[in-house]
C-alpha positions in Angstrom: 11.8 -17.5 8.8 12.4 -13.6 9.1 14.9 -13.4 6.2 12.4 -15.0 4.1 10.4 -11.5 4.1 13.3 -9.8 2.4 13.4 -12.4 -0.3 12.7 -10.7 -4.3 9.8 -12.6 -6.1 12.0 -14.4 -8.7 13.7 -16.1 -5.2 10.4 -17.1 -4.0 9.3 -18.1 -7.4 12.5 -20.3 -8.0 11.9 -21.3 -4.2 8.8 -22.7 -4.8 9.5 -23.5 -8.4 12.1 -26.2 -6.5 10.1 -27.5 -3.6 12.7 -25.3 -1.1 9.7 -22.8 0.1 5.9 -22.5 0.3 3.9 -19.5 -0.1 2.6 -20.7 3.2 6.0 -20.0 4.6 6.4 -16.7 2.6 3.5 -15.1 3.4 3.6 -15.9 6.9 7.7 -14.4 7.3 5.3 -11.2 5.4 2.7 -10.9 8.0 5.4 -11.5 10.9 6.9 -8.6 9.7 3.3 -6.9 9.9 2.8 -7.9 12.9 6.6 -7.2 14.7 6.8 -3.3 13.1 3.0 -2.1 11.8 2.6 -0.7 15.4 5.7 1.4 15.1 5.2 2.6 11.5 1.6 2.6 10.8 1.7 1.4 7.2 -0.9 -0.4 6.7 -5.0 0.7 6.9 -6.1 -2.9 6.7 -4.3 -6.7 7.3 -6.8 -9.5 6.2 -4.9 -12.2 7.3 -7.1 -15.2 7.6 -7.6 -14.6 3.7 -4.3 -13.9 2.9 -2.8 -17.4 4.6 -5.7 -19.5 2.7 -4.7 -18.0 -0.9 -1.1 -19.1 0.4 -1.9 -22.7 0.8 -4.5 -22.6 -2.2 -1.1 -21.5 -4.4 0.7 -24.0 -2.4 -1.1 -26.8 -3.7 -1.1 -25.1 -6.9 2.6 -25.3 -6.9 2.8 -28.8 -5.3 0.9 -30.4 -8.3 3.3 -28.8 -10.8 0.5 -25.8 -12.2 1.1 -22.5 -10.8 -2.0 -20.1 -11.8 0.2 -17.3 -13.1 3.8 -15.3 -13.1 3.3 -14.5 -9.6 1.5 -17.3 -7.8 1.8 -17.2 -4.0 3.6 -13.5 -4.2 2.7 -11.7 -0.9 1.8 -7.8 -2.6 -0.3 -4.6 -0.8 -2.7 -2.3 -2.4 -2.8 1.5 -1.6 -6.0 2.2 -0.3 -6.9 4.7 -3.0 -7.3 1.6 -5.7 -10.3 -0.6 -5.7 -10.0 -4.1 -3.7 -13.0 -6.7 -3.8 -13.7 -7.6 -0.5 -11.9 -5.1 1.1 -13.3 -2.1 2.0 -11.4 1.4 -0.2 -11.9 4.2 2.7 -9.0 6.3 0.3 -7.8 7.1 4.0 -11.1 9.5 5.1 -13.9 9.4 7.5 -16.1 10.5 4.9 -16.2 7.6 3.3 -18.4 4.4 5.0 -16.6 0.7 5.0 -20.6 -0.5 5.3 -21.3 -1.0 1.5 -20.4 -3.4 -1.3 -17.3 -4.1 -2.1 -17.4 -5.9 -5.5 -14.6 -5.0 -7.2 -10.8 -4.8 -8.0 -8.9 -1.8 -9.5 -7.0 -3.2 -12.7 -4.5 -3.6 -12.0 -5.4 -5.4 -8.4 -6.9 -7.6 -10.8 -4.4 -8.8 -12.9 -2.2 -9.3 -10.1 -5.1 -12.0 -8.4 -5.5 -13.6 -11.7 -1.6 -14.6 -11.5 -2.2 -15.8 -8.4 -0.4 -13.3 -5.9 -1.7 -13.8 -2.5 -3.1 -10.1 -1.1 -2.2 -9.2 2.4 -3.6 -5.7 2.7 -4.4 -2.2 2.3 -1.6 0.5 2.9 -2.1 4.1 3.8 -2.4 6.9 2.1 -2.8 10.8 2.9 -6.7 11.9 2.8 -7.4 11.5 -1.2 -3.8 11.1 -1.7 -3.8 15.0 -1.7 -0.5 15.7 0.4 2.9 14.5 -0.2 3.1 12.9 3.4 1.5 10.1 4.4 -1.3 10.9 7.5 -5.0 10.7 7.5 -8.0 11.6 9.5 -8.5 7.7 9.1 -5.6 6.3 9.7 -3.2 8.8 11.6 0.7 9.2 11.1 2.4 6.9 9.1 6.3 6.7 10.3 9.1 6.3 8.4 11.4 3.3 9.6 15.0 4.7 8.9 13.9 7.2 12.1 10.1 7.1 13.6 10.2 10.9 13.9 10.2 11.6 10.5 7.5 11.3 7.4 8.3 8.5 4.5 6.7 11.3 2.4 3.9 10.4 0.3 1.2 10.0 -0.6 1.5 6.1 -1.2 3.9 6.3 1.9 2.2 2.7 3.8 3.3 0.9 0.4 7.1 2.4 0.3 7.4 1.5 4.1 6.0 -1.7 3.8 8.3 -2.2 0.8 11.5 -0.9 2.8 10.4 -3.7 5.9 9.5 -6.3 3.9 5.8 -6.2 4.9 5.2 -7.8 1.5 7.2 -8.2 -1.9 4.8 -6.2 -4.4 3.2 -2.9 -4.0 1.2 -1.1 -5.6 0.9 2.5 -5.1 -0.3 5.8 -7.2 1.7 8.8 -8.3 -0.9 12.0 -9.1 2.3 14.6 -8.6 5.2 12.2 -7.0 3.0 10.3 -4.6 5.5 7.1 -5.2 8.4 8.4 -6.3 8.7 10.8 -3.4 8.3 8.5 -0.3 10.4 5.9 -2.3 13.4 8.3 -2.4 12.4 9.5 1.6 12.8 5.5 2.7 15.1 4.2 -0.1 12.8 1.7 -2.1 12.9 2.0 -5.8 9.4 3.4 -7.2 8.5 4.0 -10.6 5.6 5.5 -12.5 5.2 4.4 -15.6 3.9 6.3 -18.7 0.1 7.2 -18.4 -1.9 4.8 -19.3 0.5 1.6 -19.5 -1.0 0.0 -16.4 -4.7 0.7 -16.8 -7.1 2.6 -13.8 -10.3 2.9 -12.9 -12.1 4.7 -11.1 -10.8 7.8 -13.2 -9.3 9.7 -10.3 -10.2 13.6 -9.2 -6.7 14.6 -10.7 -7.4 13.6 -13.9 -4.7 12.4 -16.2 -2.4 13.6 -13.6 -3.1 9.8 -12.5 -1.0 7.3 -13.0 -0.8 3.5 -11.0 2.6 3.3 -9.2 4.8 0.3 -8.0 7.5 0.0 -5.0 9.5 -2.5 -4.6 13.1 -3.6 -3.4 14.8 -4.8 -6.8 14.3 -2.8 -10.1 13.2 -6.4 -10.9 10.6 -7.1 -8.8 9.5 -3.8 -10.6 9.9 -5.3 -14.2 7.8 -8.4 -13.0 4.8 -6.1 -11.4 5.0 -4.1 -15.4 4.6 -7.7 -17.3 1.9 -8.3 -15.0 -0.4 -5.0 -14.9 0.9 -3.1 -17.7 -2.0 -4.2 -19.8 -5.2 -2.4 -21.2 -8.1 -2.5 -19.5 -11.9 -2.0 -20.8 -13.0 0.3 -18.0 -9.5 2.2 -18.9 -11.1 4.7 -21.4 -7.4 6.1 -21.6 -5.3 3.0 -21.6 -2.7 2.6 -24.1 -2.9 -0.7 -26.4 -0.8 -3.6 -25.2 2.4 -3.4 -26.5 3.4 -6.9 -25.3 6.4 -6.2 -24.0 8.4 -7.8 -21.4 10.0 -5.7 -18.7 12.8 -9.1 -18.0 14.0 -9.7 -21.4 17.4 -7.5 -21.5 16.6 -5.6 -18.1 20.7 -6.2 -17.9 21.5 -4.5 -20.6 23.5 -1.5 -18.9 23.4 2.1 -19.9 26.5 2.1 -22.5 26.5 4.8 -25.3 23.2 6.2 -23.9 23.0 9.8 -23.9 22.0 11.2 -20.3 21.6 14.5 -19.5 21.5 15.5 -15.6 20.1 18.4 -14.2 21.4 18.9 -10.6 18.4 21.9 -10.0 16.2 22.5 -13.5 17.8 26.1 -13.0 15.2 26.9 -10.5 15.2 24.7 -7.3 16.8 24.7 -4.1 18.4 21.2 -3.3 20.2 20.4 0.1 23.9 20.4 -0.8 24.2 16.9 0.6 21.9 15.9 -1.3 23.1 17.0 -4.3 26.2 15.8 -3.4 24.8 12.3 -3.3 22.9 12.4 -6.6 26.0 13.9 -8.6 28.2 10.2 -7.3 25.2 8.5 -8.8 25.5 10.4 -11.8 28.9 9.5 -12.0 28.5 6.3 -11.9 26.8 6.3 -14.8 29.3 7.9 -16.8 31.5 4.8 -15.3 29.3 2.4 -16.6 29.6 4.1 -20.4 26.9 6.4 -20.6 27.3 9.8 -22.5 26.2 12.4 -19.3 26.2 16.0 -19.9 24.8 18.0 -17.0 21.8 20.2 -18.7 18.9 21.7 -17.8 15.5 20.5 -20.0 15.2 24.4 -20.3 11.2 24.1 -19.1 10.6 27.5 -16.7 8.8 26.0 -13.1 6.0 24.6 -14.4 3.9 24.6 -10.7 1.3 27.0 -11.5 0.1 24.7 -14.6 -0.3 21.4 -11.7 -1.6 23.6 -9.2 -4.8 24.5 -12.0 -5.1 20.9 -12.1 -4.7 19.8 -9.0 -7.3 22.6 -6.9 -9.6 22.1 -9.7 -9.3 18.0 -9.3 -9.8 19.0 -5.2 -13.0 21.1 -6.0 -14.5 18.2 -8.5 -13.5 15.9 -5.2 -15.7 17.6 -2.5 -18.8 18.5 -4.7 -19.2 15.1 -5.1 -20.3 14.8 -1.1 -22.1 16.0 0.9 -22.2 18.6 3.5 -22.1 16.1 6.3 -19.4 14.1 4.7 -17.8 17.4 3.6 -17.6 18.0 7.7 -15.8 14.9 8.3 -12.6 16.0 5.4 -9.3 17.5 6.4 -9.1 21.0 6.4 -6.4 21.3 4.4 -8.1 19.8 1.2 -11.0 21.9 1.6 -8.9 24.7 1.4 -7.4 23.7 -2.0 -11.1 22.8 -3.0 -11.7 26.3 -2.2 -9.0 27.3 -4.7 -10.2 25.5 -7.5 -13.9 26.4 -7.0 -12.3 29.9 -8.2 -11.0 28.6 -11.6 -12.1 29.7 -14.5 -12.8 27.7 -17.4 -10.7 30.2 -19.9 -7.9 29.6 -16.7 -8.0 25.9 -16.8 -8.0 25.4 -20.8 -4.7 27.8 -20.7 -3.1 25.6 -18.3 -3.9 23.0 -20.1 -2.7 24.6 -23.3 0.6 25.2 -21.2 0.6 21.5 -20.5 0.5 20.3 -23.9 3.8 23.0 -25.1 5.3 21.2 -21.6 5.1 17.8 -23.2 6.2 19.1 -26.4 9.6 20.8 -25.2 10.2 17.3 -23.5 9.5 15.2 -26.7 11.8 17.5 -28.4 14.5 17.2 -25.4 14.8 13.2 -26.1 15.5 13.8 -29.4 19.1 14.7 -27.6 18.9 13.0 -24.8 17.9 9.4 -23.9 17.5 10.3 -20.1 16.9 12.8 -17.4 18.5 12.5 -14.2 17.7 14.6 -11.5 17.2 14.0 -7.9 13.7 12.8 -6.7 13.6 15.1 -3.9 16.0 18.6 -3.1 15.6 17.6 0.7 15.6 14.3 3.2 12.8 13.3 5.0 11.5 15.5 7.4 9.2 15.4 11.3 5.8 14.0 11.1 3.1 16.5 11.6 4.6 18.9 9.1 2.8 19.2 5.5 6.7 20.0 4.3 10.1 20.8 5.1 10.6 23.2 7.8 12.3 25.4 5.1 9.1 25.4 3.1 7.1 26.2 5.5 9.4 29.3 6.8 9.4 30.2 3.0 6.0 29.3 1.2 7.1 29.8 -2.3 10.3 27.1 -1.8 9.0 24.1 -3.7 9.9 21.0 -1.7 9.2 18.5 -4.6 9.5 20.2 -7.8 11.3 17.4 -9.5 8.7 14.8 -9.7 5.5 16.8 -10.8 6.5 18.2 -13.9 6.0 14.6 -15.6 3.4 14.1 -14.0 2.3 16.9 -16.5 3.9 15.5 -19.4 3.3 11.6 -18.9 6.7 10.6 -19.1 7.9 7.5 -17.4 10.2 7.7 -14.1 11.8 6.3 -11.4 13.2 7.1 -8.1 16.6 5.3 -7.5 18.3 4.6 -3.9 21.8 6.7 -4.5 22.9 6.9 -0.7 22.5 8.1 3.0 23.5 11.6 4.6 25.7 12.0 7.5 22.4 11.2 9.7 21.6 7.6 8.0 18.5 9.2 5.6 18.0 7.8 2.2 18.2 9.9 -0.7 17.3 9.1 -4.4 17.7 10.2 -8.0 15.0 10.8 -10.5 15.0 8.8 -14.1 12.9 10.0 -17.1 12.9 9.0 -19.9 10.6 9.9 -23.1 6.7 8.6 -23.5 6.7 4.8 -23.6 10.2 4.3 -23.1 9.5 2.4 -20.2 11.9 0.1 -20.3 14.8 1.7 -20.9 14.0 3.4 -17.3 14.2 -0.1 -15.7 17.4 -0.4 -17.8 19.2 2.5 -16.5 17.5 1.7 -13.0 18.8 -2.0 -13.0 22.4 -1.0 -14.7 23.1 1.6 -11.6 21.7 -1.5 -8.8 23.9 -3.7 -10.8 27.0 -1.6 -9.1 25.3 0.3 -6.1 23.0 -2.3 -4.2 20.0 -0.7 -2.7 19.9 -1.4 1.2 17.0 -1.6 3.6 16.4 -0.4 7.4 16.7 -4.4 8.3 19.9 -5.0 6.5 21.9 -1.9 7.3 20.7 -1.9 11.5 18.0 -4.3 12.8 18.3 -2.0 16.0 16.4 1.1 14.0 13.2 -0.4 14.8 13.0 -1.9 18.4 
């Protein structure tokens, strides 16, 4: 049954389609996986199991009398626990938050996956608030990442890219405020994407803002285009959801990248990227060129945009903590208080300058795709790195060396992107590259994602060495 977990959902869905497989039998090969590695990795903050086994024989009758509910009937998938889960508690990984009250309702796009009738097996971790790019909590403690235990998967939706990499699940959904899926995809070799704000709908509004945006990881770009045609939808508690556009994220996925016009940026002319690293991301760069795309190595000509997120994201940490209070304050991590602390100290005049700064950001980029179709960078300039550490050791011996300064910057300007498995180092770490591609171009992300799979499987920890977890 084991292989089963590491099945894609259009498998399972022709599996069942044909009478080969249950979603009995799939969602049990998930939680056997759960239950054989959770307790070396730590990714997820809740397993409901009795639930999840009877919505896999409720979809297994479903399928057995010929009427699935939906696209994704009997799909094992995890929810971050930052998004909203009836029934479960959403503790957003801190002690300051109770698991003794109501718990009445799902997050969005939670609920469009139930409606199709994917089977829910959990919550994953998440950093306190998601407010760290590695993936620990006061709540939860370390979550390991399984290509080597002694290192972080990043973050901040870490439990949903490890859980992804394992095959703890098929679908996940994660969030992405500054890189929070991209990064810890790229750190265990999962594709993630984050789609353009406000094509998969959210609510609660978050503390960042429109920073915000609903993440998925997965192990095939498309298992990724069958989460979008699921939860890429408007939603009525979404005040800033885009209309539906109807589009589906299957029909010419294989298209390929020929006669598209990609520019790469190996550094945006300011960061610091380990050469092996950028070693690895220029071969994937040149595949593309291989596979007929037009690649010309450019910088998008933006100067480091940090100091506009960091506005945002102290002032989203300040609006966070006033909201409780002084007892639950107590029970927070230090290290969000202290960016509180910072944005308590914004000005208004500050944060409508950033935010002035931010809107001539997403301008230079809407003028850059007039040239360019895509962006390739890498997703991170470094590999993953020991748990404990808030960031590479380098970054910590040298504050002012940004260790993720490729995925933030559209968080700024909304922009689609992905991060792509490209490789390993010397020492077996995964790295990935960054795609970006202009405001609701969506799609042709998943393209260029799905053309550079197409020639350049992506591999998991279980394929590649079933000894690197014991």
């Amino acid at each position: 049954m084991s292989e089963i977990a590491d099945f894609s959902a259009s498998k399972l869905l022709s599996l069942y389609r044909d009478r080969q497989l249950s979603p009995t039998e799939a969602t049990k090969a998930a939680l056997e996986r759960i239950n054989t590695y959770n307790s070396q990795v730590n990714a997820f903050a809740i397993v409901d199991e009795k639930t999840a086994l009877a919505e896999a024989e409720a979809s297994e009758v479903r399928w057995l009398n010929g009427n699935p509910l939906g696209l994704v009937d009997g799909i094992p998938f995890t929810v971050k626990d930052l998004l909203l889960t009836k029934g479960l508690p959403t503790r957003r990984g801190s002690k300051a938050i109770t698991s003794n009250q109501p718990w009445p309702e799902d997050a969005p796009a939670v609920a469009r996956l139930r409606e199709q009738g994917a089977v829910l097996l959990g919550k994953t971790t998440t950093s306190e608030f998601g407010w760290k790019g590695v993936t620990d909590s006061p709540l939860t403690g370390i979550t390991r990442n399984p290509w080597n235990t002694d290192l972080t998967p990043g973050g901040s939706s870490g439990g949903a890219a490890v859980a992804a990499a394992l095959g703890m699940g098929t679908l996940h959904l994660g969030t992405d405020g500054g890189g929070s899926s991209r990064s810890p995809a790229a750190l265990t070799g999962v594709f993630g994407l984050k789609p353009t704000f406000g094509r998969v709908a959210g609510y609660p509004s978050a503390h960042t803002g429109t920073l915000f945006h609903i993440g998925v990881l997965v192990r095939t770009v498309t298992d990724a285009a069958v989460m979008m045609n699921i939860i890429a939808h408007p939603d009525v508690r979404d005040w800033y959801a885009l209309s539906d556009d109807k589009q589906d994220y299957t029909v010419d996925l294989d298209q390929g990248v020929a006669r598209l016009r990609i520019a790469y940026s190996p550094n945006f002319g300011y960061a610091d990227v380990d050469p092996e690293v950028a070693a690895l991301v220029k071969a994937a760069v040149d595949i593309f060129a291989k596979l007929g795309a037009v690649v010309e190595e450019v910088n998008p000509g933006f100067t480091n945009p940090r100091s506009i997120f960091q506005t945002f994201w102290q002032a989203g940490a300040a609006k966070l903590v006033r909201g409780f209070s002084p007892e639950q304050q107590a029970l927070i991590e230090e290290g969000l208080l202290s960016i509180a602390k910072e944005g308590d100290r914004i000005t208004l005049a500050e944060y409508l300058s950033a935010q002035d700064a931010r809107e001539a950001l997403g301008r230079q980029m809407q003028r850059f795709h007039e040239n360019y179709d895509l962006l390739i960078t890498p997703t991170l300039p470094t590999v993953a790195f020991p748990v404990g550490q808030n960031r590479p050791q380098s970054s910590i011996d040298n504050p002012q060396r940004d260790w993720a300064p490729f995925t933030y910057p559209f968080n700024l300007t909304q922009q689609p992107a992905a991060s792509v498995p490209c490789g390993f180092t010397t020492n077996g770490l995964p790295v990935g590259i960054q795609i970006v591609a202009a405001k609701y171009k969506d799609l042709l992300v998943l393209q260029a994602a799905k053309a550079y799979e197409s020639v350049s499987p992506f591999i998991m920890p279980l394929e590649l060495n079933r000894n690197v977890l014991k």
